[in-house]
C-alpha positions in Angstrom: 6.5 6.3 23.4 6.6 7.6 19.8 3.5 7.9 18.3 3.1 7.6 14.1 0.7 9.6 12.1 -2.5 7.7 10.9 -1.8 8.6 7.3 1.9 7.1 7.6 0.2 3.9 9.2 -2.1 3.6 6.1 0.9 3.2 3.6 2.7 0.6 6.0 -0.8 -1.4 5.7 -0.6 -1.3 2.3 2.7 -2.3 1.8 2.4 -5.6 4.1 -0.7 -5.8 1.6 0.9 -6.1 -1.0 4.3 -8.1 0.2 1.7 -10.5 1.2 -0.6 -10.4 -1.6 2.7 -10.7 -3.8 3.9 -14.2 -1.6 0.6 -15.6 -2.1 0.4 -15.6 -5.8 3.4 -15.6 -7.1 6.1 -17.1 -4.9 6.5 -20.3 -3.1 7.7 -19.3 -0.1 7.7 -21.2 2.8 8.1 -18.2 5.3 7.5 -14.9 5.4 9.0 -12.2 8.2 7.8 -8.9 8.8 9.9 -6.6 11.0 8.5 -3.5 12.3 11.2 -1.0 13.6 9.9 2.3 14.8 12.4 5.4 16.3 12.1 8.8 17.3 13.2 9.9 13.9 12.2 7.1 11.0 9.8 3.9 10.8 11.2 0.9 9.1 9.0 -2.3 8.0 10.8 -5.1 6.2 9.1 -7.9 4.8 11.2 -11.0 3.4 10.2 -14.2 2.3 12.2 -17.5 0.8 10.4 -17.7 -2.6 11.5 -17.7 -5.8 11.6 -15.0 -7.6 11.2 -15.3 -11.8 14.9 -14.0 -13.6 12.6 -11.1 -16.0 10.3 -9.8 -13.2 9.8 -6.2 -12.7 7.8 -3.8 -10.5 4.0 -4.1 -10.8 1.7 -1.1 -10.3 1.0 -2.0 -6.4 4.8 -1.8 -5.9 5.7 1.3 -8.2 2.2 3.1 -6.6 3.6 2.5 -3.0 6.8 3.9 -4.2 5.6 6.8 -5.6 3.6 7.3 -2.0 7.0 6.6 0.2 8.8 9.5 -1.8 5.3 11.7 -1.2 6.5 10.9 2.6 10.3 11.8 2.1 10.4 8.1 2.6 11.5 5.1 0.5 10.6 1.5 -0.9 13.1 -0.8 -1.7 13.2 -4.2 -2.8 15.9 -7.3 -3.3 15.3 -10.2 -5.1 18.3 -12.1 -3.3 17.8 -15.2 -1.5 13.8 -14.7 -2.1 12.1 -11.3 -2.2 12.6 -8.4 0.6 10.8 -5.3 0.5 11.5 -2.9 2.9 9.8 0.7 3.4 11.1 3.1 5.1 9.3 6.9 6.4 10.9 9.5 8.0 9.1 11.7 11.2 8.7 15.1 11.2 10.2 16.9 13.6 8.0 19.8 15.6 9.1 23.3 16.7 12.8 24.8 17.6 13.7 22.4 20.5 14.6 19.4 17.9 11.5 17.5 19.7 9.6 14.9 17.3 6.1 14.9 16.2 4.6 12.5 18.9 0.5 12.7 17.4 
């Protein structure tokens, strides 16, 4: 069982926050998924919906703050804005010590 860091946790809250926060007031979405894919070495969460998704919109400060918080984790946020709206943040884990073992705390 790989176990993820409590601070990592906290940013993968607030990006299914916001993804949510996002589909309830400004899409019209119908359904939303939310994948959660965690390995030894990275943890993926993708959240799409089937909104629309307005032809001039750009990155509000929720999204570009979480960015800025993925790349503080060697990590990354990206988002699509085909077939509805898909945001998908993904953090690397540490490895520990010389034997190529992964941070399990």
């Amino acid at each position: 069982m790989v176990l993820v860091p409590a601070y990592k946790w906290g940013l993968l809250e607030a990006c299914l926050k916001e993804a949510l926060t996002n589909v309830a007031r400004h899409s019209n979405a119908t359904n939303v998924d939310v994948d959660l894919h965690v390995t030894e070495s990275i943890v993926r969460l993708s959240i799409r919906d089937n909104g629309t998704v307005k032809k001039n919109w750009q990155a509000g400060s929720g999204i570009r703050s979480l960015q800025l918080r993925a790349r503080s984790m060697d990590g990354s946020l990206s988002i699509s804005r085909e077939n509805g709206f898909l945001l998908v943040c993904v953090i690397p884990l540490e490895k520990v010590g010389n034997d190529d073992s992964f941070n399990r705390r």
